[in-house]
C-alpha positions as CSV (number, residue, x, y, z in Angstrom):
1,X,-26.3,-1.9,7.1
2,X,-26.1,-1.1,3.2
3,X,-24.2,1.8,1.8
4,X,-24.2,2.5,-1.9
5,X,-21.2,3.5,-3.7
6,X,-22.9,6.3,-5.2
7,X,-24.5,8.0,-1.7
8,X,-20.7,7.6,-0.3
9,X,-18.8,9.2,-3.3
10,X,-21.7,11.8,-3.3
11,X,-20.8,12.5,0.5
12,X,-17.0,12.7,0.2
13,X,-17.7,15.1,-2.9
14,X,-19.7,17.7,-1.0
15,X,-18.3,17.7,2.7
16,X,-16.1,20.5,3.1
17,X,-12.8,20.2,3.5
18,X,-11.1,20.7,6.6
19,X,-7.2,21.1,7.9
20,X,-5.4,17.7,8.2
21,X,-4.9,18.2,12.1
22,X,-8.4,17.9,12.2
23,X,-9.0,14.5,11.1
24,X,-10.7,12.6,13.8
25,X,-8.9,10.3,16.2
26,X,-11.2,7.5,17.1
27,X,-12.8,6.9,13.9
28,X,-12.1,4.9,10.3
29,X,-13.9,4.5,7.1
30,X,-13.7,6.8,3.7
31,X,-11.0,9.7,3.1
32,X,-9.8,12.1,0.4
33,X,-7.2,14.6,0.1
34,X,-7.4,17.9,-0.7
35,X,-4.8,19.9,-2.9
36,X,-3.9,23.4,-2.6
37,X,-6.3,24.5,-5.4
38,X,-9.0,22.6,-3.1
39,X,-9.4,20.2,-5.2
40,X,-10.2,16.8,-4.2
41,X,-7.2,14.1,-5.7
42,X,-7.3,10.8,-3.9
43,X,-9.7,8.6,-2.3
44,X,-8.6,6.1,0.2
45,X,-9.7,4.1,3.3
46,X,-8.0,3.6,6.9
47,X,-5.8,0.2,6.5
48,X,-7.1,-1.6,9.9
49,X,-9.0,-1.6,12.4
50,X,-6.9,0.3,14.5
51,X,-5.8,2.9,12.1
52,X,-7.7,6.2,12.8
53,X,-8.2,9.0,10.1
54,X,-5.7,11.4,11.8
55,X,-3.2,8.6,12.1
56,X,-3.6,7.5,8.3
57,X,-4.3,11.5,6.4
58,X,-2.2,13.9,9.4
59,X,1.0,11.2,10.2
60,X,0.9,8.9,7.5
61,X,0.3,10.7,4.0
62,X,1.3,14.2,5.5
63,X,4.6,13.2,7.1
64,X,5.3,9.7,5.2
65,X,7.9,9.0,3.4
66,X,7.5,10.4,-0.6
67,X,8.1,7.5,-2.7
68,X,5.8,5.2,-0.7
69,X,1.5,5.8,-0.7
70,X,1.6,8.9,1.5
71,X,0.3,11.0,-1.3
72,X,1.3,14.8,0.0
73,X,4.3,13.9,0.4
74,X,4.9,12.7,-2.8
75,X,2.9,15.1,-4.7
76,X,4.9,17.8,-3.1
77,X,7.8,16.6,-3.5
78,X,9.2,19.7,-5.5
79,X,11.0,22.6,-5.5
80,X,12.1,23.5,-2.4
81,X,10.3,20.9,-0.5
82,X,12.4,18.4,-2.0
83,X,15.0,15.4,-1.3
84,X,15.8,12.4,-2.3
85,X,15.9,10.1,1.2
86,X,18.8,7.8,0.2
87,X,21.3,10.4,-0.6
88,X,23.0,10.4,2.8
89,X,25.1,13.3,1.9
90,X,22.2,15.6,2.0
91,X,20.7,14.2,4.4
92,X,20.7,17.8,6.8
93,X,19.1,19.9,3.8
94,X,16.7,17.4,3.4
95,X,15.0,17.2,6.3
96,X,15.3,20.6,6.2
97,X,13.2,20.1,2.9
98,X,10.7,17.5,4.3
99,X,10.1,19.4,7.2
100,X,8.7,22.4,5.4
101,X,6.5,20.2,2.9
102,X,5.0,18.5,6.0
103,X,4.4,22.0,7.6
104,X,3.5,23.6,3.7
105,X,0.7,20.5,3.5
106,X,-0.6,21.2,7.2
107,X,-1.3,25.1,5.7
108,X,-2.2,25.1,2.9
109,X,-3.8,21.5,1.8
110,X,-7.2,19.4,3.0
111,X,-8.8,16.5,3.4
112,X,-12.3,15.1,3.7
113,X,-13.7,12.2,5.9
114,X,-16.4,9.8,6.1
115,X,-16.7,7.6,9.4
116,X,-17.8,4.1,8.9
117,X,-18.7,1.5,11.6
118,X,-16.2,-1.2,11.9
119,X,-18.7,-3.8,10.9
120,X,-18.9,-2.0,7.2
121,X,-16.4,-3.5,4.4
122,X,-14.5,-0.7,4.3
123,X,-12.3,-2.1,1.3
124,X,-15.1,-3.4,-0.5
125,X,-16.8,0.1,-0.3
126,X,-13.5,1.7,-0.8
127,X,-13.3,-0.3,-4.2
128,X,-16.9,0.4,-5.4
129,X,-16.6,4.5,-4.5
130,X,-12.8,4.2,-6.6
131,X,-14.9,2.0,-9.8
132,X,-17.8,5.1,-10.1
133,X,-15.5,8.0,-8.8
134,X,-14.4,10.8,-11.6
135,X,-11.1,11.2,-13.2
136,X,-10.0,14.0,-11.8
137,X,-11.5,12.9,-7.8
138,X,-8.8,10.1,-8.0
139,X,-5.7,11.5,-9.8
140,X,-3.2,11.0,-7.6
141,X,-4.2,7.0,-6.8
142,X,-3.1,6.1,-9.9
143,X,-0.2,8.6,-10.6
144,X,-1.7,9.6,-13.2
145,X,-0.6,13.3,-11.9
146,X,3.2,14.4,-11.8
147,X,4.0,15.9,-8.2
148,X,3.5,19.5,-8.2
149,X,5.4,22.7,-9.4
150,X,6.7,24.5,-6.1
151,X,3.8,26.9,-5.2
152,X,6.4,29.8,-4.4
153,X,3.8,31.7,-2.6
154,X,2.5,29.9,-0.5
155,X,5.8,28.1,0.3
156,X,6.7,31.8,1.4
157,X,4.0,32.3,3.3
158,X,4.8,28.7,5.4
159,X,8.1,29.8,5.5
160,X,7.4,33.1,7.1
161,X,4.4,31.7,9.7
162,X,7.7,29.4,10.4
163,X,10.4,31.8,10.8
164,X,13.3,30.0,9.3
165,X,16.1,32.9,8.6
166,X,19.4,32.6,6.4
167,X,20.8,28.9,7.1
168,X,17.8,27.4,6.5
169,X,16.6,28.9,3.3
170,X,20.0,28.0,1.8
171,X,19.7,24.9,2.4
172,X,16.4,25.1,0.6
173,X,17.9,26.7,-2.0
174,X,20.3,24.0,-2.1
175,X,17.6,21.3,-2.4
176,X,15.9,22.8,-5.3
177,X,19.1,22.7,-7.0
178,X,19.0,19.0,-6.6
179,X,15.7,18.6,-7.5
180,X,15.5,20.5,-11.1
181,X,19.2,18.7,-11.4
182,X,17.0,15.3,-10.7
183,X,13.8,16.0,-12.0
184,X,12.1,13.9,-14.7
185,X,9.8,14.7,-17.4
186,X,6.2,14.2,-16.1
187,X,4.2,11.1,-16.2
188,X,2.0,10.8,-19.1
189,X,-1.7,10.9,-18.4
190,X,-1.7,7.1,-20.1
191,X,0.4,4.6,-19.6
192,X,1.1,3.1,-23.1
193,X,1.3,-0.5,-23.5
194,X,4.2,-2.4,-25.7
195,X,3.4,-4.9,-28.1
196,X,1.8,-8.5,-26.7
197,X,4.1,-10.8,-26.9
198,X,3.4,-13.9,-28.8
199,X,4.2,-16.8,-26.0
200,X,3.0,-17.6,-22.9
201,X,2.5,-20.1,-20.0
202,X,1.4,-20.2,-16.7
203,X,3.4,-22.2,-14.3
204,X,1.1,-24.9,-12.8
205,X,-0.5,-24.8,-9.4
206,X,0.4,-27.1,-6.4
207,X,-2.2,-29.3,-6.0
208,X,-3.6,-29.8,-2.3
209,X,-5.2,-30.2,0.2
210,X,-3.9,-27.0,1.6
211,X,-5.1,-25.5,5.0
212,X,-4.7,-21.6,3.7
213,X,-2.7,-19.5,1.6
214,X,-0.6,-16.5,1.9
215,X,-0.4,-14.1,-1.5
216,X,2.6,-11.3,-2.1
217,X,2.8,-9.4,-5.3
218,X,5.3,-6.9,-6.5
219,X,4.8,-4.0,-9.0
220,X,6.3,-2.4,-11.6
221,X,5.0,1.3,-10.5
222,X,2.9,3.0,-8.4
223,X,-0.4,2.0,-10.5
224,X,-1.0,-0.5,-8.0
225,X,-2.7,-2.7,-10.9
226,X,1.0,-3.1,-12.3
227,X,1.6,-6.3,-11.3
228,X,4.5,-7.8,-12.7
229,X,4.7,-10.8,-9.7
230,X,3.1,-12.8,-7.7
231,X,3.4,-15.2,-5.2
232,X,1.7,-17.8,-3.1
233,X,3.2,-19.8,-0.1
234,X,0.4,-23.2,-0.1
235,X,0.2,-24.5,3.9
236,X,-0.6,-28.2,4.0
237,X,-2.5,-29.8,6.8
238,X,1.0,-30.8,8.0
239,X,2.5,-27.3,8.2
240,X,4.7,-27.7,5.4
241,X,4.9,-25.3,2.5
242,X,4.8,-25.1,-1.5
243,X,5.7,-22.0,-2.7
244,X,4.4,-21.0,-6.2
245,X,5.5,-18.0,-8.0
246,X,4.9,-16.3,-12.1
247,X,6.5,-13.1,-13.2
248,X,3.4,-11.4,-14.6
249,X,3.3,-9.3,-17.5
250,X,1.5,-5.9,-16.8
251,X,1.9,-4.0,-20.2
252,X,3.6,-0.9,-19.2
253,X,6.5,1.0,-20.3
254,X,7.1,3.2,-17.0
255,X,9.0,0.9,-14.5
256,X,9.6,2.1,-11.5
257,X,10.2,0.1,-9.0
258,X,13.2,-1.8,-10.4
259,X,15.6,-1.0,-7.9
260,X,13.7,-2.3,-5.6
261,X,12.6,-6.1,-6.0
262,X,15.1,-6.1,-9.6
263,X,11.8,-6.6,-12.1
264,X,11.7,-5.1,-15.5
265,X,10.6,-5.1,-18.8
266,X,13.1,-7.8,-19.8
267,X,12.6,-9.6,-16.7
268,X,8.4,-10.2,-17.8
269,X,9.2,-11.0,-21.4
270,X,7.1,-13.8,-22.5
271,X,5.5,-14.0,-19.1
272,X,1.8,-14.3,-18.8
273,X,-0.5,-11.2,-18.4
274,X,-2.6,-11.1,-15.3
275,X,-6.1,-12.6,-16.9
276,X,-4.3,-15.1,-17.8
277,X,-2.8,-16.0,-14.0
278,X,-5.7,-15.0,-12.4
279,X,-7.9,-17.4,-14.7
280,X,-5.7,-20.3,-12.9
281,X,-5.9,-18.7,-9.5
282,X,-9.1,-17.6,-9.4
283,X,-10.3,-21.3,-9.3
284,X,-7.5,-22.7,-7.0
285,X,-7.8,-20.2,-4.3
286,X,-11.8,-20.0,-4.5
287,X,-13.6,-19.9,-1.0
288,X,-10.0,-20.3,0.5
289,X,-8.4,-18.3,3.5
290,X,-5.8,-16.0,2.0
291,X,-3.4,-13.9,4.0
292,X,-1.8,-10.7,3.0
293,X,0.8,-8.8,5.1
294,X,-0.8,-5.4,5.5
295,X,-3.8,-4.4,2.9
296,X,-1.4,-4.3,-0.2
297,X,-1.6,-7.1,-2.0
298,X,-5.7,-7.1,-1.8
299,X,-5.4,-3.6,-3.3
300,X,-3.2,-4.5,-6.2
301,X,-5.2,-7.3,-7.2
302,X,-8.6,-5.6,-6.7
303,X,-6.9,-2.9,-9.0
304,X,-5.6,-5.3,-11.6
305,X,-8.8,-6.8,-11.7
306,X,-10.1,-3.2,-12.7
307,X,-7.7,-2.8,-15.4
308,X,-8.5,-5.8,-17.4
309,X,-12.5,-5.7,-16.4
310,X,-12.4,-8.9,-14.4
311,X,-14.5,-9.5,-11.3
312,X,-12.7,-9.6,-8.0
313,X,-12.4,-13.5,-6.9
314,X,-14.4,-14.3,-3.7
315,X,-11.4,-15.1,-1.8
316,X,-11.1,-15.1,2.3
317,X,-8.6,-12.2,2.7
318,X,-6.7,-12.0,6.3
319,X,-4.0,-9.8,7.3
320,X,-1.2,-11.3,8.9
321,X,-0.1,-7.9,10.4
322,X,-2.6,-8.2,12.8
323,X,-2.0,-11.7,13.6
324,X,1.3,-10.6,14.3
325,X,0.2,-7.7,16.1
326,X,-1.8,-10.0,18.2
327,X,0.5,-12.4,19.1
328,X,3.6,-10.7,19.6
329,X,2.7,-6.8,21.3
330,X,5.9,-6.7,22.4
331,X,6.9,-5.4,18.7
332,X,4.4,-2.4,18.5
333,X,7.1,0.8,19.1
334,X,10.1,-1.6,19.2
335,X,10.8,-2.3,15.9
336,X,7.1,-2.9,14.2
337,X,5.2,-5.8,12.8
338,X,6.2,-5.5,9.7
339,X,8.8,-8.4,7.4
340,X,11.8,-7.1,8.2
341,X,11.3,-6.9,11.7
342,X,9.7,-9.8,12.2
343,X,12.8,-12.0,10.0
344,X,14.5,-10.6,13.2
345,X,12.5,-11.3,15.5
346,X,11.2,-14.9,14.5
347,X,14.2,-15.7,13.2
348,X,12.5,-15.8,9.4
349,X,15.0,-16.7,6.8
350,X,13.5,-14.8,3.0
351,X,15.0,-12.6,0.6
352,X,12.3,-9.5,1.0
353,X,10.6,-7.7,-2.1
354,X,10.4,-11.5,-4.2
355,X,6.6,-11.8,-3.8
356,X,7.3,-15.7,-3.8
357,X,9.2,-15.2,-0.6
358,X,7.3,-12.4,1.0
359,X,4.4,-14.9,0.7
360,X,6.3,-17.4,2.1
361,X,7.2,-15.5,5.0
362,X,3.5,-14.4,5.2
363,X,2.7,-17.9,5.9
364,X,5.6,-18.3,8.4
365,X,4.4,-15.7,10.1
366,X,0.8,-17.1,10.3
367,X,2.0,-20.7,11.7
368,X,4.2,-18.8,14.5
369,X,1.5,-17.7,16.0
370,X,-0.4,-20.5,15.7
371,X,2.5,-22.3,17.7
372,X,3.1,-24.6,14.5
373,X,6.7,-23.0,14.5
374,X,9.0,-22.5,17.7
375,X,10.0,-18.9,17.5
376,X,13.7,-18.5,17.3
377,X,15.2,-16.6,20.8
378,X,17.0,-13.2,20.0
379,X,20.9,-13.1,20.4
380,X,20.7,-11.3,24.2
381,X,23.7,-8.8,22.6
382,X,21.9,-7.8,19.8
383,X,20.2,-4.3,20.0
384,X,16.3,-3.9,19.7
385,X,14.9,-3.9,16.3
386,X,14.5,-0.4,14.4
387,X,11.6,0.4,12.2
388,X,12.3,-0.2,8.8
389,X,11.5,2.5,6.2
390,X,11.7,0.2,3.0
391,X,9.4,-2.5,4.9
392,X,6.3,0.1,4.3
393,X,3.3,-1.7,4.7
394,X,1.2,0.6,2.2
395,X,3.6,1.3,-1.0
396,X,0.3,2.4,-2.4
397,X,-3.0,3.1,-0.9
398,X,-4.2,-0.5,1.6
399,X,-7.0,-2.2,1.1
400,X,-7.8,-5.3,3.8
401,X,-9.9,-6.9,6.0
402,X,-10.7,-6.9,9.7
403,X,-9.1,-10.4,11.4
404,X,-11.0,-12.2,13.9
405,X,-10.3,-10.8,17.4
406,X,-9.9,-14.4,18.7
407,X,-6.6,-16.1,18.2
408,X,-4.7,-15.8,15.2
409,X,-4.8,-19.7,14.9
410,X,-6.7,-20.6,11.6
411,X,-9.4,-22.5,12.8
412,X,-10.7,-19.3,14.4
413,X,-10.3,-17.3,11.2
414,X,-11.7,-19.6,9.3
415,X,-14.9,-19.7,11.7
416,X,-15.2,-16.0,11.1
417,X,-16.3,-16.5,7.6
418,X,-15.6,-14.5,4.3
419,X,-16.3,-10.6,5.1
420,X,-20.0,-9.5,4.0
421,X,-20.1,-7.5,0.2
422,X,-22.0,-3.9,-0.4
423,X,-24.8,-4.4,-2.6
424,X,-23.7,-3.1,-5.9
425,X,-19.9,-3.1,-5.4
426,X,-18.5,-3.7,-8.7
427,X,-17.6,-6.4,-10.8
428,X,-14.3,-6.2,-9.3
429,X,-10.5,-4.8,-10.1
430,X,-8.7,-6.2,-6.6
């Protein structure tokens, strides 16, 4: 079945928006989301197969975590609806604060939805529909939008349909304090780029023969095309894996995801930009199997790809969540399939947010399941795993393919074949 990019933009622009609690339950494809002003702001696409539109618009980008790719929350992230979630000292007043932005966005913002059958390459659509869409239909996707003034009215009006009385609006009070203590000046509406520097070299390629690959990147801000690392863990026919890494050089003054994997500015200096890795790449991972954990990585590269008007590479994208999922079941509730608790639970020895070593454990991951590595028992006094808040597996919007619904061993992945491309997706950004 063949859907244009054009016909699905054209449908997510004139549906009519509808309340977030309404998003449908047993169905996937296309999304957008819906400011206050009714004005459409992001496009995305469910992350897997078994990632429903209410699951990824009502739970996900309603209730998520601000900082990570669940977009009302961070767009309204202001005012009164704010807090910062690593301040442990106001930690009361600020879920105090999230609360009311999750109940604010439930009345007062929208979304849109477009089922598509699980056969369709929804990330390959969801690229094409992002290439054509306008400026203004896709705002928030690249942060090209600072989060929102409060809108005092219609906070009121939430808080009065909620009935919250003295304690509780201090509180708020108290959390817009912090916020216009905190607050920054605004994105600019372009990033500016520094000066090119004058050296630099790729790091060479392992050579093979390698059975598949598993690729992590890091970025240096929530443009998803900011790469500034990547790294790919190379399994050999033996199990054995070389792990190749380059700090990439995306161009950008606004870092902000420092803290987080320790990459900045002076950390990239004299590294290569991303044409010039993915010129080396491109070749060695051609008609290759290559695993992601979650539908991150795809994204970024898709969008990096976009940014420098390359064509996506044709590689064979798996997702080693579900493989995980698949294999171990136990984890779904208890703990989760993402890194961190699968280091736990496999007994995975990495240093997370280092794309070389995320990639590495990608791989691991991969050849547990396979039975190529003898899982690790759990101490029988340690507690059961806890979800992980940092181990996120969409920091910005995912992108990935469906998994073969055999085993997750490789030779059954690699009989399912590369996923099917739209006819005029574009030339591509991933």
């Amino acid at each position: 079945m063949h859907f244009s990019a054009e016909a699905l933009l054209a449908a997510l622009l004139d549906v009519a928006p509808q309340p977030t609690a309404k998003a449908p339950r047993d169905a996937r494809g296309l999304y957008g989301l819906v400011d206050h002003h009714g004005d459409l702001r992001y496009i995305g696409s469910t992350n897997s197969t078994d990632q429903t539109f209410y699951e990824r618009i009502h739970q996900r980008h309603r209730t998520g975590s601000e900082g990570m790719s669940h977009y009302f929350s961070q767009m309204y992230n202001t005012g009164r609806m704010w807090r910062d979630r690593t301040d442990p000292l106001a930690k009361a007043d600020g879920d105090l604060a999230k609360a009311l932005r999750n109940a604010f966005v439930a009345d007062h913002c929208r979304a849109v939805w477009l089922p598509l059958p699980d056969t369709a390459d929804i990330p390959a659509l969801e690229a094409a529909v992002l290439a054509i869409a306008p400026e203004e239909a896709i705002a928030w996707n690249r942060r090209k939008m600072a989060s929102y003034d409060e809108p005092v009215d219609l906070v009121e009006e939430t808080l009065s349909r909620l009935g919250w009385g003295s304690a509780e609006r201090a509180a708020l009070q108290r959390q817009r304090l912090r916020y216009l203590t905190a607050r920054v000046s605004p994105a600019k509406t372009a990033t500016p780029l520094r000066p090119e520097p004058p050296k630099r070299r790729v790091t060479p390629f392992p050579t093979g023969p390698f059975r598949f690959f598993a690729l992590d990147v890091e970025t240096a801000n929530h443009d998803r095309g900011s790469i500034c690392q990547i790294g790919v863990a190379c399994v050999r026919p033996d199990h054995s894996i070389d792990t190749w890494m380059t700090y990439v050089d995306p161009r950008v003054d606004r870092w902000v995801f420092t803290s987080l994997h320790g990459i900045s500015a002076r950390t990239v200096q004299g590294a290569p930009t991303f044409p010039e890795v993915l010129s080396m790449l491109r070749g060695a991972l051609s008609g290759t199997i290559v695993y992601q954990h979650s539908g991150f990585d795809r994204s970024a590269i898709a969008a990096a790809c976009g940014n420098c008007g390359h064509p996506i590479p044709d590689w064979t994208w798996r997702d080693s969540v579900q493989v995980a999922r698949r294999a171990w079941p136990e984890l779904r509730g208890n703990g989760g399939h993402g890194l961190a608790s699968l280091k736990r639970h496999l007994g995975l020895v990495f240093r997370h947010h280092d794309a070389g070593e995320d990639a590495r454990a990608a791989a691991e991951v991969v050849l547990h399941a396979e039975g190529a590595r003898r899982t690790k028992p759990l101490a029988k006094t340690a507690p059961p795993p806890a979800p992980d808040p940092g181990d996120d597996f969409d920091l910005v919007e995912d992108l990935n393919t469906d998994v073969s619904q055999g085993s997750p061993c490789l030779p059954q992945a690699r009989a399912a074949g590369p996923p099917s491309q739209p006819q005029g997706a574009p030339a591509k950004r991933k």
